[in-house]
N, C-alpha and C positions, 0 to 999 in steps of 0.2 A: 504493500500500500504506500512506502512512503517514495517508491520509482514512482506511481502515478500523480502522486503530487509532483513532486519535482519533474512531470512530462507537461503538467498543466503547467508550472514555473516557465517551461524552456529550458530546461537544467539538463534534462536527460540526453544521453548520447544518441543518434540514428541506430545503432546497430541495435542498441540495448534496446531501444523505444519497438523497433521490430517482432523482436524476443517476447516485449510485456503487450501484444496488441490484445488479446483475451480479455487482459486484465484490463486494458485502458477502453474497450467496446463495453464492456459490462457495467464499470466505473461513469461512464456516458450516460448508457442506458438507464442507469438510477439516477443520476443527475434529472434527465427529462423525465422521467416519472415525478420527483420530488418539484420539479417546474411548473408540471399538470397541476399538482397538488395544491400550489403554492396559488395558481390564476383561479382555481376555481373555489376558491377559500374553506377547501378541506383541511386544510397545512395554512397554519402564518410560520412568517420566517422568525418574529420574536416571541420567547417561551411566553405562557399566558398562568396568570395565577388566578385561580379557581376559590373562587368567594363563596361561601357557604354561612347564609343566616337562615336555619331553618328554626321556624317557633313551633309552639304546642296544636297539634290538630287537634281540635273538638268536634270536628263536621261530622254531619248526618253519614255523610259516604260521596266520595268514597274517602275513606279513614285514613287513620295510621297506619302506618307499615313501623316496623320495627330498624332501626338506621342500621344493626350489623344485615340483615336481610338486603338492603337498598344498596350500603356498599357493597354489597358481593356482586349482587345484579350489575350494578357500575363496570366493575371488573370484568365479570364475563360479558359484558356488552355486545365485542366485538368480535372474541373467540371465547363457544364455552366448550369446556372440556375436552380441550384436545381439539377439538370439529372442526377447525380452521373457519368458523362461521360461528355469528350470533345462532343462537338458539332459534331466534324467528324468522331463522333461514335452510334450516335444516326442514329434512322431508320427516314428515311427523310420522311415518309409515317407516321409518329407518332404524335398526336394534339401536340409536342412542338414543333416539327418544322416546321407542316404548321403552325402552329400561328406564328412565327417568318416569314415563307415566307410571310403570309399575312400581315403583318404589315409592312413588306419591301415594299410590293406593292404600300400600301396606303400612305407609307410618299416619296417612290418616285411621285406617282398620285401630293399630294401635292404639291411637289417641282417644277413639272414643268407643273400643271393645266394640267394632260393629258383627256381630254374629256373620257365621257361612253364608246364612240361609237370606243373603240382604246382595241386593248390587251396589257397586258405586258408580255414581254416572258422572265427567266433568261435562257438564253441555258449554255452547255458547249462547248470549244473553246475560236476560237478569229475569229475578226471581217474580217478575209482575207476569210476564207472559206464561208462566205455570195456573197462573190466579185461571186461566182459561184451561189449558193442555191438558193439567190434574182431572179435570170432570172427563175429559175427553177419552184421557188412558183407561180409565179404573171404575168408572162409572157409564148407564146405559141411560141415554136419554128419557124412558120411561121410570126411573129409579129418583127416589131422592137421595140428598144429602145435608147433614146436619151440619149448622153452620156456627160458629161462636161469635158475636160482633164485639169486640171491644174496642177500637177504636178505629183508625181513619184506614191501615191497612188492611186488617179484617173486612172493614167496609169494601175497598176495593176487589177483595177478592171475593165478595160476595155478590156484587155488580158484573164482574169479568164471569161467574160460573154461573147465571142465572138462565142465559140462552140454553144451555147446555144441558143443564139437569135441574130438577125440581128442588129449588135452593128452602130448609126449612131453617128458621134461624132459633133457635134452640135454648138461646141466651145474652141475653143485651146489656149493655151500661152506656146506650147514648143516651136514655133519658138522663141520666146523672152529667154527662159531657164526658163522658167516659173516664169517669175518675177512680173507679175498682173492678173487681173482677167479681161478675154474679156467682153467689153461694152454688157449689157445686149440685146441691139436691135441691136447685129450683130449675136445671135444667130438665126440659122438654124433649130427651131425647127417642130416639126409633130406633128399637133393636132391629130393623130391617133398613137402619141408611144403608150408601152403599160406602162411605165416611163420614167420621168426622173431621171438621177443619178447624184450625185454630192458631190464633198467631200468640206464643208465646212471650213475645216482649214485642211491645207498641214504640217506634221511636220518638212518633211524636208526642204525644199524649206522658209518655214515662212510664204505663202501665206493663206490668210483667208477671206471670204466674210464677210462682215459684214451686209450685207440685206438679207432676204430670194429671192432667185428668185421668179417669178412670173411664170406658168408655164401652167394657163389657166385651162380647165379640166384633164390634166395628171397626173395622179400623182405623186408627188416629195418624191423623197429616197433621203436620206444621211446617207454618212457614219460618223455621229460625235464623232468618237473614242476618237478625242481629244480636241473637244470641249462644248460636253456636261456637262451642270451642273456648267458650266464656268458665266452664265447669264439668266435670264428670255428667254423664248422661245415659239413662238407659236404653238404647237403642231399639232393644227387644220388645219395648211398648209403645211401639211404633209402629204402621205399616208404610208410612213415606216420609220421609226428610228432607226437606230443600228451602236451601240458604244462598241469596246473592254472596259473590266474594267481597265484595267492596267492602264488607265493615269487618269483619272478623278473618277472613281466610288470607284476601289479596287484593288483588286488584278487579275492577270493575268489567265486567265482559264475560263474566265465568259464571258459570252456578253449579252448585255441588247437590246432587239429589240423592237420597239414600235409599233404596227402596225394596221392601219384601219380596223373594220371587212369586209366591200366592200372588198378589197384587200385578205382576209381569205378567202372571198368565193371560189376564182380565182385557189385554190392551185387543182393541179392535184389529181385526186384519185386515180390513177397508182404508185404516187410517195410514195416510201417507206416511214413510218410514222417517222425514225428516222429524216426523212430532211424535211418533214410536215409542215408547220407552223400554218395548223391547224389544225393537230393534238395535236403537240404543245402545242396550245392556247386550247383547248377542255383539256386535262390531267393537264392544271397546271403547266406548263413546268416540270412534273415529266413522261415522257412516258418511261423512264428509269433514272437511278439516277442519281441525278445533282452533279455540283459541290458545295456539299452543306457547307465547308467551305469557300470559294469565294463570294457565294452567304448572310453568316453570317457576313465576313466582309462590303460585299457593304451595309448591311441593318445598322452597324455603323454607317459606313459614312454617309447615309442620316441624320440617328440621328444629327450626327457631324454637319452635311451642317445646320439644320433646328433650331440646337443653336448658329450660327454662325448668323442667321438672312436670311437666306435663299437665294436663286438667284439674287436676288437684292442686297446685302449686298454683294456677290463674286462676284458680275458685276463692284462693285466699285474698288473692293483692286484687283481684276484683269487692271482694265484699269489702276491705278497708279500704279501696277509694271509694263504697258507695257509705259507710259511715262516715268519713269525714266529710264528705257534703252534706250530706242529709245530715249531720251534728252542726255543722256550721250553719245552714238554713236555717233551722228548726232555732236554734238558739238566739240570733240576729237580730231577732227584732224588729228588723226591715225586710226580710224576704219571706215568704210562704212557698212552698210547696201547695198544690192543692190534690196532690191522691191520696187514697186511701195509706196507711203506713204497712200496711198488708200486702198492697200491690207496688208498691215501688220499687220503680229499674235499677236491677244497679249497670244496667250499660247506658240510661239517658234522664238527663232529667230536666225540667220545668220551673219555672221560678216566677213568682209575681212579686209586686211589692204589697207589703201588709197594710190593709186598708186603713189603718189605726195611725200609718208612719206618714208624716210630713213629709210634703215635697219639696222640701226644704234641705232633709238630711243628702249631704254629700257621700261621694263613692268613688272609689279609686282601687282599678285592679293591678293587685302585685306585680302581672305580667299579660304582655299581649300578646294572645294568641293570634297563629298563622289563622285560623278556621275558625270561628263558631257560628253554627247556623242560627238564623231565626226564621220562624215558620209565621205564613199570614195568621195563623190563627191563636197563636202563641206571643206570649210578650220576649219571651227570651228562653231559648232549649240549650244544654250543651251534650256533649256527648263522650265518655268512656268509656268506649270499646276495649275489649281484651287488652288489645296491643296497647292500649294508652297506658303509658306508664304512672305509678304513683305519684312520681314528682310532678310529673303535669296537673294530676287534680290538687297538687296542694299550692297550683298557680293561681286555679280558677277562683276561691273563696275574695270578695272587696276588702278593704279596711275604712272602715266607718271613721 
C-alpha cells in the first residue's frame, strides 16, 4: 500500500509502477466507489458526530422499546448476522430467517408457558383488523357471540364484529363512563356463544381486569394489545390471544395471535387464505411475506424480557410503577384518578384535576417527556408499558 501512494505522489519508478498495476487498478476502483458515495450523500468526506437526546416515552403506541434492544438493531442495521445484508433484505423463506423466526417462537413459548396444543401466529397489521377477522375464523354467521364492553376498545371491536355474527353484549360500564369493570355474576352470558371477547386493559379509559374471567366451556378471546408480556399469564384459559406489537412486544406493523388448535379447526374453507388462521398457522405465518423486520425486532425483545428475569421479574417493576402513581395521585390533592381502585391499569393511567383544587395552584414536571398522549376525550393519559422503565414513572409525578 505504501508503493500506491507514492504512485499517486509520482515517486514510484516505471518498472516498479508496472509490477504494482493490480494493486494500483483496485486502489482506483475504491477511490471511485468512495467518489459515488461521496456525490450522492451516502459518504461525507468529514467524520459526523451523532447526537443522541432521547426523553421518556409515555405514548399510547407505538411505545418504548428498550435502548440495549434499539442499539443492537442500530448495529445490525446494515449486516445482521453474518448475511452480508440488513435483515429487511434477506428472503424470509431463507434457513436464516426461519431460524430467527423459530427461535422467536420458542423464547416467546417460554415467556409465557404457551401449551403444545396452541399456534403462534406473527401476522402483519395491527390488532383492530382482528376486531372483524376473529368472528370471521371461529365463528358462523348464524351463531352468536358474547361481548364485554368496557371501554372505547371493547366498543370498537364490538362495532367491527356486529356485520359478522350476532354480537350479544353480556356486560357494560358505559353507563358509568367506563370507570370499572361489571361484577362478574351480573354477567348475561350463553353457554352456547360461539366466544367470549374481552379487552383486558382499556388504554384509554385506564381500566384493566386483573383476574381472568371465568367463562365455562366458551371460549375466551382477548384483545391484550397492551397488556401482554406485562406479567405471568395463563394461556390455557384461553382459546385466542392477540396483541398489537407496538406497546408491549415491538414495533408497530406486527401482531402476535395465540391461538387453540380446536379453534383452527373452526376457520371456514371459503375464506380466503390471506384472513385464514389456518392457513396461517399450516404456512408458518409466511402465506405471503411478513413483516419481517417487526417480527426481528419482537424476537429482541423476548431476548431482552428473558434477561431481565422474565414475566415475573416485569410483574414486579410493573406493579411499583403502578403504586407510585397511583400513591402520588391519590395523595396530591390536586389530581384524581376517576376508576374504580379495583380496576386500575397498571400499564395507563388518567388524571383530572380535583374539583375542590384552585386554579390557581401551580405545577411543574420534574422532567419532559419525549411522548405523552392526550386523548379528545380525556384531560390528560400517560402511559407505562412493560418496557417503561421505573425511573421514567418516577419522572412523570409534578411538584406542587
Amino acid at each position: 500500500m505504501d508503493y500506491v501512494y507514492a504512485a499517486f505522489r509520482g515517486e514510484a519508478s516505471p518498472g516498479r509502477r508496472s509490477a504494482r498495476m493490480p494493486e494500483l487498478r483496485a486502489f482506483a476502483a475504491a477511490t471511485k466507489r468512495i467518489a459515488r458515495l461521496l456525490h450522492c450523500g451516502i459518504m461525507t468526506a468529514e467524520p459526523q458526530e451523532m447526537r443522541v437526546s432521547r426523553g421518556y416515552n409515555f405514548s399510547a403506541g407505538p411505545a418504548a422499546l428498550p435502548d440495549e434492544v434499539l442499539r443492537q438493531a442500530q448495529a445490525e442495521l446494515l449486516e445482521w448476522d453474518g448475511a452480508r445484508a440488513s435483515v429487511m433484505e434477506i428472503s424470509h423463506r431463507g434457513k436464516d430467517f426461519i431460524a430467527l423466526a423459530e427461535e422467536s417462537e420458542r423464547d416467546l413459548r417460554d415467556l409465557l408457558a404457551i401449551p403444545a396444543n396452541y399456534k403462534v401466529l406473527f401476522l402483519q397489521g395491527g390488532a383492530t383488523q382482528h376486531f372483524a377477522q376473529i368472528p370471521m375464523n371461529i365463528a358462523r354467521r348464524d351463531q352468536s357471540a358474547d361481548y364485554v364492553r368496557t371501554g372505547d376498545w371493547s366498543e370498537k371491536a364490538v362495532k367491527e364484529a356486529q356485520p359478522l355474527v350476532n354480537v350479544r353484549i353480556v356486560a357494560d360500564s358505559s353507563a358509568t363512563n367506563y370507570d370499572r369493570i361489571p361484577p362478574r355474576d351480573s354477567w348475561d352470558l350463553d353457554p352456547n356463544a360461539a366466544y367470549l371477547h374481552y379487552t383486558p386493559n382499556e388504554t384509554i379509559r385506564g381500566v384493566e381486569f386483573h383476574e381472568i374471567p371465568d367463562t365455562g366451556n366458551v371460549p375466551l378471546v382477548a384483545d391484550m394489545s397492551s397488556t401482554i408480556l406485562s406479567r405471568p399469564l395463563d394461556v390455557s384459559r384461553f382459546g385466542l390471544i392477540y396483541a398489537g406489537a407496538q406497546k408491549n412486544i415491538g414495533a408497530s406493523g406486527l401482531v402476535v395471535l395465540i391461538v387453540r388448535d380446536d379453534l383452527l379447526a373452526r376457520c371456514p374453507k371459503d375464506l380466503p387464505k390471506i384472513f385464514n388462521y389456518a392457513e396461517q398457522a399450516a404456512q408458518g405465518s409466511m402465506l405471503n411475506t411478513p413483516n419481517t423486520y417487526g417480527w426481528y425486532l419482537s424476537a429482541l425483545v423476548f431476548k431482552w424480557l428473558k434477561k431481565q428475569g422474565g414475566l415475573a421479574a416485569m410483574a414486579e417493576r410493573n406493579r411499583a410503577k403502578a403504586e407510585l402513581l397511583y400513591g402520588y395521585i391519590d395523595a396530591s390533592g390536586y389530581y384524581k384518578n376517576p376508576v374504580e381502585k379495583s380496576a386500575r391499569s397498571w400499564m395507563n393511567w388518567t388524571t383530572r384535576r380535583a374539583s375542590s383544587v384552585s386554579s390557581g395552584v401551580s405545577t411543574k414536571r420534574r422532567a419532559a417527556p419525549a411522548s405523552r398522549s392526550h386523548h379528545r376525550r380525556l384531560p390528560l393519559r400517560s402511559r407505562l408499558f412493560s418496557i417503561t422503565a421505573l425511573a421514567a414513572a418516577r419522572m412523570l409525578p409534578v411538584e406542587r
